[in-house]
C-alpha positions in Angstrom: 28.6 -81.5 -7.2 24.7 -80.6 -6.0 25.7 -81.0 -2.2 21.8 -81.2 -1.4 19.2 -83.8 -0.8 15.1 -84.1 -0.4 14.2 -85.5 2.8 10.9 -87.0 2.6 9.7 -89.2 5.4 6.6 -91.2 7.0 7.3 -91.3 10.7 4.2 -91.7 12.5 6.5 -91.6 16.1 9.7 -89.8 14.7 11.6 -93.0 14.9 12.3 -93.1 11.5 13.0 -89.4 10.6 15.6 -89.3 13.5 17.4 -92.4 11.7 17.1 -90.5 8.3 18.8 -87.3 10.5 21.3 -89.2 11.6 22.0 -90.5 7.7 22.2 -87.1 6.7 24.3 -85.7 9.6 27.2 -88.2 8.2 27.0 -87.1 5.0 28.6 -84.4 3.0 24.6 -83.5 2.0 22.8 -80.5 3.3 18.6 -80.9 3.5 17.3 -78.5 1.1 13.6 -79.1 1.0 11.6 -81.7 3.4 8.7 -83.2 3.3 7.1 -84.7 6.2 4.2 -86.7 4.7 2.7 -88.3 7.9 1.2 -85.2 8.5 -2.7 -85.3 7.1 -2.0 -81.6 5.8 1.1 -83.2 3.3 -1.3 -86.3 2.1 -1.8 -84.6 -1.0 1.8 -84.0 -1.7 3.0 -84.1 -4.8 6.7 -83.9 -6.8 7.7 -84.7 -9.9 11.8 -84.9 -9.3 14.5 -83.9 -11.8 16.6 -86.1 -13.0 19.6 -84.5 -11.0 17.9 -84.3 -7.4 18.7 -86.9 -4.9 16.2 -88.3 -2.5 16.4 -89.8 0.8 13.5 -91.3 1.7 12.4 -93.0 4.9 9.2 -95.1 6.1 9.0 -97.7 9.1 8.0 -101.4 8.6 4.3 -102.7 9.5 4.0 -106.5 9.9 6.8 -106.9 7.4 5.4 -104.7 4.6 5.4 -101.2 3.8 2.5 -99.4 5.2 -0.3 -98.8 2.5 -0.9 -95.4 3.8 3.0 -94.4 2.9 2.3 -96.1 -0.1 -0.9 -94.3 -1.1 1.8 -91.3 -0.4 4.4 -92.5 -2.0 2.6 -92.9 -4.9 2.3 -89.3 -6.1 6.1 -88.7 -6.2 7.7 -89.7 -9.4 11.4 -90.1 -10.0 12.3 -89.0 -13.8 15.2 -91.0 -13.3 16.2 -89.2 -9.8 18.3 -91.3 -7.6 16.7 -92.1 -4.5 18.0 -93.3 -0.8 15.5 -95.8 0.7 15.8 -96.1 4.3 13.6 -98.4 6.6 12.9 -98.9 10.3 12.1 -101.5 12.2 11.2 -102.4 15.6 13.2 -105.7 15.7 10.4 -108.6 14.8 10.8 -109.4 11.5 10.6 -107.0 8.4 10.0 -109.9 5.7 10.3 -108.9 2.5 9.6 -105.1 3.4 13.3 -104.0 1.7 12.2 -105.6 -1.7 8.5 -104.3 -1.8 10.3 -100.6 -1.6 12.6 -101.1 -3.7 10.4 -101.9 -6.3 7.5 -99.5 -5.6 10.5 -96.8 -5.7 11.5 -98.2 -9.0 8.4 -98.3 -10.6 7.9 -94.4 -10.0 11.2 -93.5 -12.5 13.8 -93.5 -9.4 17.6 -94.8 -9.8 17.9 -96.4 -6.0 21.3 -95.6 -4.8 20.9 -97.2 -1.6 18.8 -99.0 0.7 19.2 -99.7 3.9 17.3 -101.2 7.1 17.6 -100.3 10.8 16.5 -101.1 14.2 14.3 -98.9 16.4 12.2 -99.5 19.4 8.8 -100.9 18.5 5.9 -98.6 18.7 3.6 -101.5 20.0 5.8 -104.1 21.7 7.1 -102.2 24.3 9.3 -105.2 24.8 11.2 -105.4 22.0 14.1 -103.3 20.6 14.3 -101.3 23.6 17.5 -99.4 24.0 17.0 -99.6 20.2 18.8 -97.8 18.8 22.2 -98.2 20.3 25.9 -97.4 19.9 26.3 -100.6 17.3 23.7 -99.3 15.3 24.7 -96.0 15.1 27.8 -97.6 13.8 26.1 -99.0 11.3 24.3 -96.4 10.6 27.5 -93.8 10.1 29.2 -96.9 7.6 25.8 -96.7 5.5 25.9 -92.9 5.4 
């Protein structure tokens, strides 16, 4: 069994790339290449996967969509029938129909998604809202999904 996973993440304040670390610290996967494409020196990144990679991928929520910019990233990775991990963040408004918009922009690119999941951080803005986010019940939730 390949016991190694891509990490690829848009995390403009870390948020979501320490909820993908915790993922992968539950798994029985080691990181063997990552990719941090917030960073204006990866926005050209580009990866056509092999069909026996697996991806865990991460991206926060913006006013209940995916933000174009990770999608204009996204965009020039391609799956070749890869299986993918989608992970999302959230900081505790609403993430509409965010889930369903990855999923199918991840499809779309030749990926087999796996797994998706959702998850509650503080939010970058609303200083208010989520804080404490996340806590010991998420990180429940977020060893069950790993």
């Amino acid at each position: 069994m390949n016991n190694y996973l891509k990490l690829i993440y848009f995390s403009p304040t870390d948020s979501t790339k320490n909820i993908l670390y915790k993922i992968v610290s539950g798994m029985n996967y080691n990181i063997d290449e990552e990719f941090n494409l917030t960073d204006y020196d990866n926005k050209n990144y580009e990866n056509n996967f092999k069909e026996n990679e697996i991806i865990l991928l991460g991206t926060p929520v913006y006013g209940g969509r995916v933000p174009k910019i990770a999608k204009d990233r996204f965009n020039r990775i391609k799956g070749n029938n890869s299986k993918i991990i989608l992970v999302m963040t959230y900081g505790g408004v609403h993430y509409d129909d965010s889930l369903k918009e990855f999923y199918e922009i991840m499809n779309n690119k030749g990926f087999i998604i796996i797994g998706i999941g959702i998850f509650v951080v503080k939010h970058n803005a609303i200083k208010s809202m989520g804080i404490n986010r996340p806590n010991d019940r998420d990180y429940d939730e977020i060893k069950f999904f790993s």
